[in-house]
BADODREN-261199 format. One record per residue (C-alpha): x, y, z; residue in one letter. Coordinates in nm, 3 decimals. Example, Ala and Ser with C-alpha at 12.3 -4.5 7.8 and 13.67 -1.06 7.14 Angstrom:
BEGIN
node X->1.230 | Y->-0.450 | Z->0.780 | res->a
node X->1.367 | Y->-0.106 | Z->0.714 | res->s
//
This chain:
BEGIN
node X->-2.410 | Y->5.882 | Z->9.998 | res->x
node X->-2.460 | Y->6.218 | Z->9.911 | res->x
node X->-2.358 | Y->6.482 | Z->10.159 | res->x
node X->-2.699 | Y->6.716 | Z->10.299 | res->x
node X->-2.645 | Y->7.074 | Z->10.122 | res->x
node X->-2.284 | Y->7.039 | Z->9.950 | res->x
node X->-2.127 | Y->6.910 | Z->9.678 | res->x
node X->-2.013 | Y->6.518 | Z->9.716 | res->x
node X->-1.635 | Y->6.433 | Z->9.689 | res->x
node X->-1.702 | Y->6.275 | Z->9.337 | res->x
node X->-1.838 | Y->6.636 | Z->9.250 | res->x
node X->-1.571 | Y->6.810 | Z->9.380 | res->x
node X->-1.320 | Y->6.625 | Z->9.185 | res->x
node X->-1.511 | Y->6.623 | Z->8.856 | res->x
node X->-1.527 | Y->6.971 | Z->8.914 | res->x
node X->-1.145 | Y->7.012 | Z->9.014 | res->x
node X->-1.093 | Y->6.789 | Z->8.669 | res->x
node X->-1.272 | Y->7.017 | Z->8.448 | res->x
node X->-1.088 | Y->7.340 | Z->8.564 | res->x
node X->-0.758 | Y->7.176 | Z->8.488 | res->x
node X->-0.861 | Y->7.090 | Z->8.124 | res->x
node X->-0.975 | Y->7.409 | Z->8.101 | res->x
node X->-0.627 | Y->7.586 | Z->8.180 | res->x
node X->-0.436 | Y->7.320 | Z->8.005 | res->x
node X->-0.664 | Y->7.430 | Z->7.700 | res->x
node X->-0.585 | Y->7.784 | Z->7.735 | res->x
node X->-0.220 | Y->7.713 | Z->7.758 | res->x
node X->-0.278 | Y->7.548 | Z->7.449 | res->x
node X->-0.439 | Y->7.820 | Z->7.265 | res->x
node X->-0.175 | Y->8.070 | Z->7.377 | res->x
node X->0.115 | Y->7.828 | Z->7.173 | res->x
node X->-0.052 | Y->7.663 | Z->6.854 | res->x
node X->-0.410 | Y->7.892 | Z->6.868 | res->x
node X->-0.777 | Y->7.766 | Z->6.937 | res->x
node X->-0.834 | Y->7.592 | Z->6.585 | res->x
node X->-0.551 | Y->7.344 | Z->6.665 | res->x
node X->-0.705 | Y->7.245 | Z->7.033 | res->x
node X->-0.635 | Y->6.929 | Z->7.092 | res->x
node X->-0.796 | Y->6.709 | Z->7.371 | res->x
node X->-0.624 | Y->6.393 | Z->7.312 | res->x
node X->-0.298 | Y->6.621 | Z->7.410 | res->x
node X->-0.459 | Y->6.772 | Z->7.714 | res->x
node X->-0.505 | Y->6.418 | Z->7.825 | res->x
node X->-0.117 | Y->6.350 | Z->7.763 | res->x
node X->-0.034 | Y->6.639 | Z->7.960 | res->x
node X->-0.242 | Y->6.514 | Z->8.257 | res->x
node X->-0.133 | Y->6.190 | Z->8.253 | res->x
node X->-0.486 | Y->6.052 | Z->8.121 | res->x
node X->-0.612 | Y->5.810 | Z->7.805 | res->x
node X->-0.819 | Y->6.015 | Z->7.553 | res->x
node X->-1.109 | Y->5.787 | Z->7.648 | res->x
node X->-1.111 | Y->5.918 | Z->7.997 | res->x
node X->-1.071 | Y->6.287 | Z->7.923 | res->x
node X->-1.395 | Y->6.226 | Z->7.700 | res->x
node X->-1.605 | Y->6.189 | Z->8.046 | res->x
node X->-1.501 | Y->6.525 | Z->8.121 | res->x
node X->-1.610 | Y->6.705 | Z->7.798 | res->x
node X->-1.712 | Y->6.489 | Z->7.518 | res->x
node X->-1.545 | Y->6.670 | Z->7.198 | res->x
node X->-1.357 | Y->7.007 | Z->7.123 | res->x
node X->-1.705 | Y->7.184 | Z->7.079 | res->x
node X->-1.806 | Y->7.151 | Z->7.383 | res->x
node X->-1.452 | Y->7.267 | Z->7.580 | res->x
node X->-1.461 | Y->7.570 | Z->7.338 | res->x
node X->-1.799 | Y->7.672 | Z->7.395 | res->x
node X->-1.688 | Y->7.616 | Z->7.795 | res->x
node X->-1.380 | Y->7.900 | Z->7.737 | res->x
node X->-1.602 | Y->8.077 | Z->7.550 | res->x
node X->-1.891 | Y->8.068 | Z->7.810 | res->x
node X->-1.640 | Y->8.187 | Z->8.102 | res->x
node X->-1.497 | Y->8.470 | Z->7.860 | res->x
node X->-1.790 | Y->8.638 | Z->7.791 | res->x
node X->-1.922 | Y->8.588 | Z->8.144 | res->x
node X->-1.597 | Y->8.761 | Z->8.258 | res->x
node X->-1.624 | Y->9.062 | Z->8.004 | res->x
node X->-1.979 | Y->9.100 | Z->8.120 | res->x
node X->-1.899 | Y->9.091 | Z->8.501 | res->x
node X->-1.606 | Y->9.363 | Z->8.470 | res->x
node X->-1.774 | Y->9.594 | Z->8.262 | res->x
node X->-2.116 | Y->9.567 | Z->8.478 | res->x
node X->-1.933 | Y->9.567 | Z->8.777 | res->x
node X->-1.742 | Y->9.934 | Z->8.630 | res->x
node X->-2.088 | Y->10.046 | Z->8.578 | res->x
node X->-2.216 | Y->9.977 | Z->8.885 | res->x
node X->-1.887 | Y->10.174 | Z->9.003 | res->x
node X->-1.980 | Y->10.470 | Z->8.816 | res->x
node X->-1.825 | Y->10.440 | Z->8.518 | res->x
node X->-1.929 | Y->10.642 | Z->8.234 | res->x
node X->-1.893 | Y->10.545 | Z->7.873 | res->x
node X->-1.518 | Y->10.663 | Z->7.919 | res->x
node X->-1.454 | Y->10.466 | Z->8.210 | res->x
node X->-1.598 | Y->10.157 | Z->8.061 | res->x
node X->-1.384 | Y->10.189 | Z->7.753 | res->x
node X->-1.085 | Y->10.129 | Z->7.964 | res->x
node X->-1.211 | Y->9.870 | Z->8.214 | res->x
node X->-1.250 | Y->9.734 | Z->7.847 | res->x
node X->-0.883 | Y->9.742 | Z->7.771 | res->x
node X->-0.820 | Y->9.652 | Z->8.154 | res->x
node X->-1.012 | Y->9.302 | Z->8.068 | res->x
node X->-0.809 | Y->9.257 | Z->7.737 | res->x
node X->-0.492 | Y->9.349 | Z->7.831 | res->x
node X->-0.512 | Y->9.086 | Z->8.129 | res->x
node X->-0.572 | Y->8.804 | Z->7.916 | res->x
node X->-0.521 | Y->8.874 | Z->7.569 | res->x
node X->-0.597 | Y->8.513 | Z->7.423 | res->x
node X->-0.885 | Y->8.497 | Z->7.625 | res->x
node X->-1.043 | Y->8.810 | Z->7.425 | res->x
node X->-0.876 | Y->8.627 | Z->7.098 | res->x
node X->-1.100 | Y->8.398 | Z->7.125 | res->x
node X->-1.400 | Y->8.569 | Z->7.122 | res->x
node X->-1.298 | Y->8.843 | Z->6.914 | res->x
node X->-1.005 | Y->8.748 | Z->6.735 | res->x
node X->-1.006 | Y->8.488 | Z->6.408 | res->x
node X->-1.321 | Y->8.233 | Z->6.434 | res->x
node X->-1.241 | Y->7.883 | Z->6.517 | res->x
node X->-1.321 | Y->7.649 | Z->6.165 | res->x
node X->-1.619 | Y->7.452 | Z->6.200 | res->x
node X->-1.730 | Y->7.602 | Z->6.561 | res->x
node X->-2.042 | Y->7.723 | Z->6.656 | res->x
node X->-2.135 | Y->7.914 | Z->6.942 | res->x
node X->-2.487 | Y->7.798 | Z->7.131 | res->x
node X->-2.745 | Y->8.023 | Z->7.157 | res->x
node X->-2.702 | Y->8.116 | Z->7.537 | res->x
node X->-2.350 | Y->8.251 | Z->7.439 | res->x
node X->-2.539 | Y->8.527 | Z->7.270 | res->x
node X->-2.749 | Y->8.564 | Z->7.576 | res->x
node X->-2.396 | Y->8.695 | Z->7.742 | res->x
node X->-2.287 | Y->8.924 | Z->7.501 | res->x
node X->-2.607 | Y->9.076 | Z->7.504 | res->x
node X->-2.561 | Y->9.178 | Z->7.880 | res->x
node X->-2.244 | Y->9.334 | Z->7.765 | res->x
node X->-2.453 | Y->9.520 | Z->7.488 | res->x
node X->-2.695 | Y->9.677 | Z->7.737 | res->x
node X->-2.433 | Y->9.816 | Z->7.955 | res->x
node X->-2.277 | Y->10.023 | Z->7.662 | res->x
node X->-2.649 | Y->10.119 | Z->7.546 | res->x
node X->-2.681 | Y->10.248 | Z->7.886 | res->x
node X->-2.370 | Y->10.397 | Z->7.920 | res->x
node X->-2.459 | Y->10.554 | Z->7.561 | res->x
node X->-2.778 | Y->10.660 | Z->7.652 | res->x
node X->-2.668 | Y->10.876 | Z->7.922 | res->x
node X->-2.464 | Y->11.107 | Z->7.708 | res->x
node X->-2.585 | Y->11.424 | Z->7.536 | res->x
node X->-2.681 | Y->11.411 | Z->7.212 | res->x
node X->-2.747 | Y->11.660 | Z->6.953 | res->x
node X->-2.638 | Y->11.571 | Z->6.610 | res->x
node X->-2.869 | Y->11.564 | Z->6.294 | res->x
node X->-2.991 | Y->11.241 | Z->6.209 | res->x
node X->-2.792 | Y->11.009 | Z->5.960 | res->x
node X->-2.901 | Y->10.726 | Z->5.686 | res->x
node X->-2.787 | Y->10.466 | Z->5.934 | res->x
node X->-2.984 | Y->10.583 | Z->6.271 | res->x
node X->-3.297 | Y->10.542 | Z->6.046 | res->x
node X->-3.146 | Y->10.188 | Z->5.916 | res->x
node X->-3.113 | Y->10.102 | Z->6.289 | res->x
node X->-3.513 | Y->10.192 | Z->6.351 | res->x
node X->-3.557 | Y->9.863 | Z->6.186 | res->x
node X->-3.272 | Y->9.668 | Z->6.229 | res->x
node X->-3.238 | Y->9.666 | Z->6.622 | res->x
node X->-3.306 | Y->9.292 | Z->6.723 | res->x
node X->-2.917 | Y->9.261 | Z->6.816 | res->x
node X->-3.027 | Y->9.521 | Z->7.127 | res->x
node X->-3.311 | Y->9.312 | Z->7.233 | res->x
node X->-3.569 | Y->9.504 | Z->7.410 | res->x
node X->-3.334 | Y->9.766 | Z->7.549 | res->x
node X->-3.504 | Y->10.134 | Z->7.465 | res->x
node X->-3.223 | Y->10.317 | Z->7.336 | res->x
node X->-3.291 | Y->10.510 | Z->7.033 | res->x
node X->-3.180 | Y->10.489 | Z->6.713 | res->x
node X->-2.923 | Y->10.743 | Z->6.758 | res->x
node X->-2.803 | Y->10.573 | Z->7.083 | res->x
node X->-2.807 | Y->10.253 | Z->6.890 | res->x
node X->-2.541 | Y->10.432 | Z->6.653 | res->x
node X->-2.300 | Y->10.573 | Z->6.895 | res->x
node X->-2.305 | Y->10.207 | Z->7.089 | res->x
node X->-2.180 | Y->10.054 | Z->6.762 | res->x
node X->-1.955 | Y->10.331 | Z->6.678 | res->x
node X->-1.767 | Y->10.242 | Z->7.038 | res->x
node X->-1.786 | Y->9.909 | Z->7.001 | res->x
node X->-1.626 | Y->9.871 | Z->6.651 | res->x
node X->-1.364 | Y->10.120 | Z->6.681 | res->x
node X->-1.244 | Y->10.037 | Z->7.044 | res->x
node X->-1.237 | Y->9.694 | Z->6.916 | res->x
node X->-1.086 | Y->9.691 | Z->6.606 | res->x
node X->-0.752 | Y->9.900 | Z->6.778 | res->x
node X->-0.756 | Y->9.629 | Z->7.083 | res->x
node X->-0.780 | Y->9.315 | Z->6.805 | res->x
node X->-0.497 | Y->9.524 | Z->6.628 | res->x
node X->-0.296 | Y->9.566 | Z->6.919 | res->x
node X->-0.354 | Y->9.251 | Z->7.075 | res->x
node X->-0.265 | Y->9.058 | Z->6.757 | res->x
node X->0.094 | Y->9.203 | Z->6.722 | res->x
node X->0.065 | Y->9.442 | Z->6.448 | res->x
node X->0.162 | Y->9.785 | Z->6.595 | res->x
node X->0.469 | Y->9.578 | Z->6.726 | res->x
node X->0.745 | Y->9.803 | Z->6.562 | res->x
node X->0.547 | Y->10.103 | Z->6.431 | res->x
node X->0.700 | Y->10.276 | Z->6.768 | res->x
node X->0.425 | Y->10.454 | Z->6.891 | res->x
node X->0.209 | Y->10.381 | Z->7.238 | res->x
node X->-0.085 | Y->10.177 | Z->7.185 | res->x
node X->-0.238 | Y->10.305 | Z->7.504 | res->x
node X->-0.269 | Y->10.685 | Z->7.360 | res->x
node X->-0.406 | Y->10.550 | Z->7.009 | res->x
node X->-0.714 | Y->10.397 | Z->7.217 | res->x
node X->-0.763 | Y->10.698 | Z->7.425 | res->x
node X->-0.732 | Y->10.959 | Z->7.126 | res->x
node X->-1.003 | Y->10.698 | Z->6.964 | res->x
node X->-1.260 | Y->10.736 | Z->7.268 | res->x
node X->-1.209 | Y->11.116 | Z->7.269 | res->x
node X->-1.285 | Y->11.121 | Z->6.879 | res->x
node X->-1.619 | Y->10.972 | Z->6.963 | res->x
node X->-1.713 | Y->11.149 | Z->7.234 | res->x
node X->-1.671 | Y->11.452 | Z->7.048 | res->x
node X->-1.862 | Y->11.342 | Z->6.749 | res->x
//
């Protein structure tokens, strides 16, 4: 019977099972990478048939879209909760970085290489689009007196990825500007290739936020 108000004990451990596939799965992207998931070796690892892991998730779609799900939902609580903080568009650059730098396969996965033969549901867009209006706010805020540029009037009509936030087309530009350079040196950094070149990651990012909020 089901307990008044709470979860039952058959909940609880369905629920207990899923969060253990889920960081068995990330343990397993962090060795062979999220294209070579396996849930038939999850279920090794805990001791289960494949059969019975399939009750839990039903295929390696649906786990991924689960890690995905959780990362974006993560990237979109830190960076709204730095806003609600105070943070300017400085501030959430490096609560940015914070969130990478914590779990860098976790922001591999929705940022790095895209799994073969994946595709993200629609909702997942939903969540990066809360991460998107932060930045637009954050962007929006800032002074702005620059002449207007070829791609600010492309953006006038090309804007759907904002969704109905108000930000205007030069807004629009300085969000994408910070979200394609900050990204491109984390995705550099976090995949290994300034290993060697000797200088501090850390300062490269800054120097890049500075460049754009100077422009």
């Amino acid at each position: 019977m089901a307990e008044t108000g709470t979860t039952t004990p058959r909940e609880r451990y369905r629920a207990q099972v899923r969060a253990e596939i889920k960081e068995r799965a990330w343990e397993q992207i962090a060795t062979t990478g999220a294209s070579a998931l396996s849930l038939n070796a999850i279920a090794k690892q805990m001791g289960m048939s494949g059969p019975a892991l399939y009750r839990y998730y039903a295929g390696r779609d649906e786990l991924i879209t689960e890690l995905v799900r959780d990362a974006y939902r993560s990237l979109a609580d830190a960076l709204r909760s730095a806003a609600d903080g105070g943070a300017d568009l400085a501030g959430l650059a490096h609560a940015l970085r914070a969130w990478a730098l914590e779990d860098p396969q976790r922001y591999l996965l929705i940022y790095g290489t895209p799994v073969p033969g994946y595709h993200a549901p629609d909702d997942i867009t939903s969540i990066s689009a809360e991460t998107m209006a932060v930045l637009l706010d954050a962007c929006a805020a800032l002074p702005s007196d620059r002449p207007a540029t070829p791609f600010d009037a492309h953006l006038a009509d090309h804007r759907d990825w904002a969704r109905e936030h108000p930000a205007p087309p030069a807004v629009l530009h300085r969000a994408l500007a910070f979200w394609t350079r900050l990204h491109g040196v984390l995705s550099l950094e976090l995949a290994g290739h300034f290993d060697g070149m000797g200088f501090d990651p850390a300062l490269l990012f800054a120097a890049e936020m500075d460049a754009l909020l100077a422009t």
